[in-house]
C-alpha positions in Angstrom: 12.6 31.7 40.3 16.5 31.5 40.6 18.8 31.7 37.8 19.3 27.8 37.9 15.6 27.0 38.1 15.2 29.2 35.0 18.1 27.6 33.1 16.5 24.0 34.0 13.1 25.5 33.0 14.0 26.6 29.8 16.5 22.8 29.3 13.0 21.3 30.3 11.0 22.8 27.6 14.0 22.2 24.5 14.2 19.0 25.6 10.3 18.6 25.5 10.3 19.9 22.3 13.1 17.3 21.0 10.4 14.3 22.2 7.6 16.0 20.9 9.9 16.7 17.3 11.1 13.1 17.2 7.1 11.6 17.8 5.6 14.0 15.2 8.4 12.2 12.4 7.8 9.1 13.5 3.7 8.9 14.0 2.8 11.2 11.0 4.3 9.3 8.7 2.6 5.7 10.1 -0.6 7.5 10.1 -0.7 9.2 6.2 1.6 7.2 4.5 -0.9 5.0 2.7 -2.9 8.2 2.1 0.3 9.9 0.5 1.4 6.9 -1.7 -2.3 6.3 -2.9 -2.0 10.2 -4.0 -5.0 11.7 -2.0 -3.1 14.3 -0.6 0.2 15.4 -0.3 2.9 15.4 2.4 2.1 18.9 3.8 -1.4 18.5 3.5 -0.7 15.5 5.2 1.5 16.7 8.0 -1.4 19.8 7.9 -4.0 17.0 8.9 -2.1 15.2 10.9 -1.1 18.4 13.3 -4.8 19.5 13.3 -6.7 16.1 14.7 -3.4 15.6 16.9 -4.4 18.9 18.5 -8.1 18.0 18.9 -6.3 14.4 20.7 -4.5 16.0 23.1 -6.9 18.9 24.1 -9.6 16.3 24.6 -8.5 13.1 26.3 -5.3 13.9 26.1 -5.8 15.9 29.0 -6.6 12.4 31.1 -2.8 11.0 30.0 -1.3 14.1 31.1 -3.1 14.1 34.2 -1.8 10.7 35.0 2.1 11.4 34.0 2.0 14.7 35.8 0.3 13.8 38.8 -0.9 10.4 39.4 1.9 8.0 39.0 4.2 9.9 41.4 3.2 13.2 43.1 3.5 16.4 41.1 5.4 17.4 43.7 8.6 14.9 42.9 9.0 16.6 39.3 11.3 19.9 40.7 13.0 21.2 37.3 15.7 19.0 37.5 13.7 15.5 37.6 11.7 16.9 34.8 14.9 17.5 32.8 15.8 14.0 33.7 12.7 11.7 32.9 12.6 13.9 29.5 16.0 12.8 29.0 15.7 9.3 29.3 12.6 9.6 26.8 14.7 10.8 24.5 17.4 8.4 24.8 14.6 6.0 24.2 13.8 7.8 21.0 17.5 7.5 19.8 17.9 4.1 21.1 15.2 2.9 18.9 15.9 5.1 15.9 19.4 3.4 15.9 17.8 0.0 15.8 15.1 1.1 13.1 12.9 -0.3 15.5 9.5 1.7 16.6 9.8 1.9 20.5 7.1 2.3 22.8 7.5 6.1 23.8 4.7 5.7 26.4 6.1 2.5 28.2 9.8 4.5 28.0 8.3 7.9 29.2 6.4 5.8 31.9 9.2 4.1 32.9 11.3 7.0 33.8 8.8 8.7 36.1 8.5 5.1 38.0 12.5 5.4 38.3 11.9 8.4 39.7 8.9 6.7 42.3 11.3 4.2 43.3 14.0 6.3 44.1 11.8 8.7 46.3 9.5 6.0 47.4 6.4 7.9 46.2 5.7 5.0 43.6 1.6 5.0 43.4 1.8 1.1 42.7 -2.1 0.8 42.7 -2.1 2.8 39.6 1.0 1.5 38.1 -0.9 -2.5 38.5 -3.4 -0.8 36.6 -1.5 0.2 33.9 0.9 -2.4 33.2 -2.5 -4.7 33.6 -3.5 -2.7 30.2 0.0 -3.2 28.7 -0.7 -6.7 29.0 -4.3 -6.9 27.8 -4.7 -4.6 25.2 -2.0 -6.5 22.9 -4.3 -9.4 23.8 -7.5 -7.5 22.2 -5.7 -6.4 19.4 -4.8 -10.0 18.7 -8.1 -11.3 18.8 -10.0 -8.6 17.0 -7.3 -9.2 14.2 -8.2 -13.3 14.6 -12.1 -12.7 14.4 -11.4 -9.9 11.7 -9.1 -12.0 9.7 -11.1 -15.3 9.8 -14.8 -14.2 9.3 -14.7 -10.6 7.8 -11.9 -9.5 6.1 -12.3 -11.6 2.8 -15.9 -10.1 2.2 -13.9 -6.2 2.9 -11.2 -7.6 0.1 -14.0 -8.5 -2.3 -16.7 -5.5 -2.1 -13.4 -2.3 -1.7 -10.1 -1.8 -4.2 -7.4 0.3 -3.2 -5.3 1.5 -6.3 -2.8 4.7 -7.1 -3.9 7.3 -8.5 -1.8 9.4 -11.2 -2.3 12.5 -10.2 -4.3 13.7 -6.2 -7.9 12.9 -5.7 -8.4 16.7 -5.1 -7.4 18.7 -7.4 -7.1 22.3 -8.3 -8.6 23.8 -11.7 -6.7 26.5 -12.5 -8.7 27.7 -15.6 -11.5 29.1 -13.8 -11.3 32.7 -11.8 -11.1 32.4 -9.2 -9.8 28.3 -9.0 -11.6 26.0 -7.5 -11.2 22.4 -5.9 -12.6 19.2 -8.0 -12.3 16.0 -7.8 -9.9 13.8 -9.9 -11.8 13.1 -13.1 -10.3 9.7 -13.5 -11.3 8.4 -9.7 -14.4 5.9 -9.8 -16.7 5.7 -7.1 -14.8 3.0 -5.4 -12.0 4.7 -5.5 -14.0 7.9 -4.2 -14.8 5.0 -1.0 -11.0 3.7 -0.4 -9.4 7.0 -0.3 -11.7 8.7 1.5 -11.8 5.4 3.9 -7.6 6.0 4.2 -8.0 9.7 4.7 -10.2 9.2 7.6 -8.6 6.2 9.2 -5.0 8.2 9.3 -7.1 11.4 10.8 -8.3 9.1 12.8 -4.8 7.8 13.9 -3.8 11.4 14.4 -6.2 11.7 16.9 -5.2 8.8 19.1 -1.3 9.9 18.6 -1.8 13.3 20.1 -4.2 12.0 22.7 -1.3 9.8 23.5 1.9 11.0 22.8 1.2 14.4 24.0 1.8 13.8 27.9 5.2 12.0 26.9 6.9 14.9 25.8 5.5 17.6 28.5 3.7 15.6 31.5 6.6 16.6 34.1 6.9 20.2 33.1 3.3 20.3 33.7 3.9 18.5 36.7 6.3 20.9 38.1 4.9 24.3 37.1 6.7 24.8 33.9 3.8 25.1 32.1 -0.2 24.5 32.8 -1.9 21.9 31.0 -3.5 23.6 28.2 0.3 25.5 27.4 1.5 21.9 27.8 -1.2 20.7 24.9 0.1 23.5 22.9 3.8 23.2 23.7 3.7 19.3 22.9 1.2 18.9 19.3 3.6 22.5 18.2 6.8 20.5 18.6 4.8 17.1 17.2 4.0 19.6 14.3 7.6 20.8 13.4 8.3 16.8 13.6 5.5 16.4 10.6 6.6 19.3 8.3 9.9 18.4 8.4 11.5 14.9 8.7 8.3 12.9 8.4 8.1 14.2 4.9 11.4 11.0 4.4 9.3 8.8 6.5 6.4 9.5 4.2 8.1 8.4 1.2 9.0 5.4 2.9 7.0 3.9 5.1 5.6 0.9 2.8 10.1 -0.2 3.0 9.4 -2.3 5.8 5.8 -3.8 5.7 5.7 -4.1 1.8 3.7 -7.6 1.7 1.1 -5.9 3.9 -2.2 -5.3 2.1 -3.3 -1.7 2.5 -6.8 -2.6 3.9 -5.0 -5.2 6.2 -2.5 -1.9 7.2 -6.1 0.3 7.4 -8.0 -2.7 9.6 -4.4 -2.8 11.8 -4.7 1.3 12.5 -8.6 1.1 13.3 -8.1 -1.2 15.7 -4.6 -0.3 17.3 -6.4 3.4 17.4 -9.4 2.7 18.9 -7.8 0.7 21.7 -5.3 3.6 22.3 -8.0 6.0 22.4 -10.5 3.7 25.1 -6.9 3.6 27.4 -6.1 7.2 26.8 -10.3 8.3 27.8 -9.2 6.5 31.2 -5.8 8.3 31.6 -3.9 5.3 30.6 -0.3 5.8 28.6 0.1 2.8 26.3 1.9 1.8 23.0 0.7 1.9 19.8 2.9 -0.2 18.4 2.8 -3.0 20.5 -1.0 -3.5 19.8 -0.9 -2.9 16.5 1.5 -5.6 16.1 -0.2 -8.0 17.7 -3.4 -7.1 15.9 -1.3 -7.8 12.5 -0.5 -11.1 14.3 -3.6 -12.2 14.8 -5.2 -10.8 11.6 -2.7 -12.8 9.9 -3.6 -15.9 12.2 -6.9 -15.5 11.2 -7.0 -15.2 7.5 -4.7 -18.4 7.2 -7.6 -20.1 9.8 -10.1 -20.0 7.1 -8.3 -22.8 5.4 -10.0 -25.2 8.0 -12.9 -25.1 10.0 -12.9 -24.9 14.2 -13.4 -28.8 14.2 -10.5 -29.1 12.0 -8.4 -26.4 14.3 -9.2 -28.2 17.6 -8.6 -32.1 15.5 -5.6 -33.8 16.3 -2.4 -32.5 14.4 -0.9 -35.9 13.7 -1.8 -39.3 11.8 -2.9 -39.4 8.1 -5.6 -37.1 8.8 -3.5 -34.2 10.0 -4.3 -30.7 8.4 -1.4 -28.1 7.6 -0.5 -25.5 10.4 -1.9 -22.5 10.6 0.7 -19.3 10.5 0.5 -15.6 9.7 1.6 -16.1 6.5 -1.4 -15.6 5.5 -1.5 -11.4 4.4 1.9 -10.9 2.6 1.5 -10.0 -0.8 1.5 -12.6 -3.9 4.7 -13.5 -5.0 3.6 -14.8 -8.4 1.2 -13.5 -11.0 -1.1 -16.6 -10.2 -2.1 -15.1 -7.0 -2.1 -11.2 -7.8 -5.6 -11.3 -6.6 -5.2 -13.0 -3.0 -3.9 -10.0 -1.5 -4.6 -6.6 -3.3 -2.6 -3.5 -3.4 0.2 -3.5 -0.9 1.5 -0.6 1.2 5.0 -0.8 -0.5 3.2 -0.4 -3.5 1.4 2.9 -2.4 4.6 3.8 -1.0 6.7 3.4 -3.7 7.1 6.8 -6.1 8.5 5.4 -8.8 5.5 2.6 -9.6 2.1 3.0 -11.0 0.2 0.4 -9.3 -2.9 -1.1 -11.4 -6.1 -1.7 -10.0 -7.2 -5.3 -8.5 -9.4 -6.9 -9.6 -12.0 -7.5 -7.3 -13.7 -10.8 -6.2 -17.6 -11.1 -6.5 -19.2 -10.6 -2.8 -21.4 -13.7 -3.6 -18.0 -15.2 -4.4 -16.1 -15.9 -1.7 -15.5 -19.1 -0.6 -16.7 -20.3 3.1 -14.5 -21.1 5.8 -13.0 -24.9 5.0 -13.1 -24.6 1.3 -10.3 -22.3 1.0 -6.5 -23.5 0.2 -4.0 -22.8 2.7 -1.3 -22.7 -0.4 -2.7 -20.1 -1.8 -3.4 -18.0 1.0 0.3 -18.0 2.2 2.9 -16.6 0.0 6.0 -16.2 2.1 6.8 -15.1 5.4 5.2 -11.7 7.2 7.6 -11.9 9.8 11.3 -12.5 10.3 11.8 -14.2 13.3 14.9 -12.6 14.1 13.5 -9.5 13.8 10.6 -10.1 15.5 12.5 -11.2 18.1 14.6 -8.0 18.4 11.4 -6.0 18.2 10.4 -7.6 21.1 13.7 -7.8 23.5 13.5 -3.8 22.9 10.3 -3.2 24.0 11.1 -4.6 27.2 14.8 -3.6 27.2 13.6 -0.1 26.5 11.0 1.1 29.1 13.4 -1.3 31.5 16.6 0.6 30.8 14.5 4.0 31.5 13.1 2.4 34.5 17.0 1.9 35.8 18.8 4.5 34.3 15.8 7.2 35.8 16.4 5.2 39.2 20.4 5.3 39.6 20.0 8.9 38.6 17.7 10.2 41.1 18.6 7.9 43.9 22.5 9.6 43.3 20.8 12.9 43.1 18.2 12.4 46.5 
């Protein structure tokens, strides 16, 4: 290896680090906060956690995303040190892009996008594989809108009446000192449906670190693996180490604050969200397919709100005419912010800005009766909405940078290899 290859080598693996770094702040703290703020463990047990089922992603099935980056949607041959410095580079720039913005981009659509600037520029493009994929960009969202409909509209008011999330005073696990030698136990003031919920949160965000570092992992080392740099299982390593440093480190702010943004949303409506966004990132990543997290989690949120408003009228009413003296309200996804009066305290339970939020001792909920709730058509739509879950400004920035994102890497990756071929 020349002195140049070396120095692009070693470039290549800092700069894979720097991804890897920057998607272990960002995904540990989406996956524990709720299991931080509800005090069931704390941040470097969390980051512990997440690190551990993040490695167990990316050794698995992670294997199948990196297999894809690093060889399937161009040749492994096209990733010589210096296009591997350069498709890391614009994953980055993604990174900081977004972090500028405060908005969560899609680091598999960026990373993606940067290796199909570098297909187009050496016309080695695998396009059959590339319709595949952005076929899955566009239905998975889909699914996770209409498992959040179905959830919201038939289940999730029976899941709000039988569990109750509430924050605890001091950890569910703690440590008694006055025996020799000391010995875990259980908080003495947990009930057994608190013993449910935070054991239910605890798994769900293992559960999300699983499908992070299945993956997330090829984004930060999938052309170093494609060029040599580094085998697969050195790759694994390389990538849930750096994810790792991200989690001990600055996700211990975005722990703290992760309930800042999505404060009206219910924590079992942010715990059904992560199932679902999880297990469809999982399915794609089993078949070697890089998607976003994000983007179907959103529209799972979407469609879980959608669906808990629906409940206000039944499908005859949904598919009646809208207009006349007969007309029934509209249906939004207004429907899972919190309460904002003491009237409705118990339409919407424990919020995530609530579990988030140090400084506040958040009471339990009182729960409805199972045999209580009412059927779809007798509920009122006033009291299910309490203001709106989504900005539509923001939402509509969200959106223009998830395209604008993965399309700038696309034409920035592009210009730069076509200059450099």
């Amino acid at each position: 290896m020349t002195a140049v290859a070396s120095v692009l080598a070693v470039a290549g693996i800092l700069v894979a680090v720097f991804v890897g770094f920057n998607i272990g702040g960002s995904s540990t703290g989406v996956a524990f906060g709720p299991a931080v703020g509800s005090k069931l463990v704390r941040k470097a047990t969390a980051a512990g956690l997440f690190s551990v089922f993040a490695l167990v992603g990316a050794w698995t099935i992670g294997r199948n995303v990196i297999a894809t980056m690093s060889d399937g949607i161009v040749p492994a041959a096209q990733f010589s040190p210096a296009a591997g410095v350069g498709v890391l580079f614009f994953t980055g720039l993604s990174l900081l892009i977004s972090n500028i913005y405060g908005v969560p981009a899609s680091t598999s659509m960026t990373a993606v996008g940067a290796i199909v600037g570098l297909g187009l520029a050496t016309g080695s493009l695998n396009e059959a594989l590339m319709f595949t994929i952005v076929s899955a960009w566009i239905v998975a969202p889909l699914v996770g809108f209409a498992v959040g409909a179905l959830v919201g509209r038939y289940v999730y008011p029976h899941l709000d009446a039988w569990l109750s999330f509430t924050r605890l005073e001091r950890q569910l696990i703690q440590v008694d000192r006055s025996r020799t030698p000391p010995r875990p136990t259980l908080n003495p003031n947990a009930s057994p449906r608190d013993l449910v919920a935070s054991f239910l949160v605890l798994g769900i965000a293992c559960y999300m670190g699983f499908s992070a570092g299945a993956s997330n992992a090829a984004n930060a080392v999938a052309p170093l693996v494609g060029n040599g740099t580094v085998d697969t299982s050195q790759g694994v390593l390389l990538a849930v180490a750096a994810i790792s440093l991200g989690g001990f480190t600055i996700a211990r702010r975005t722990l703290a604050t992760v309930g800042d943004g999505i404060t009206d949303l219910p924590i079992l409506a942010a715990l059904i969200v992560s199932t679902v966004g999880a297990t469809i990132i999982t399915i794609l990543s089993y078949f070697g397919i890089p998607a976003s997290l994000a983007v179907s989690t959103t529209c799972c949120i979407i469609g879980l709100g959608w669906g808990r408003a629906s409940r206000a009228v039944t499908l005859a009413e949904l598919t009646a005419p809208t207009t006349g003296p007969q007309s029934i309200p509209s249906v939004s996804t207004d429907a899972l912010t919190a309460p904002s009066v003491p009237e409705q305290a118990d339409a919407g339970g424990t919020t995530v800005g609530d579990l988030a939020d140090a400084g506040t001792e958040a009471t339990p909920t009182e729960q409805a009766d199972p045999q209580s709730v009412p059927d779809i058509g007798e509920e009122d739509l006033a009291e299910l909405t309490a203001e709106d879950l989504f900005d539509s400004a923001a939402t509509s920035r969200i959106v223009f940078l998830w395209i604008a994102t993965p399309a700038l890497s696309v034409v920035g990756s592009y210009l730069l290899f076509a200059l450099l071929g």
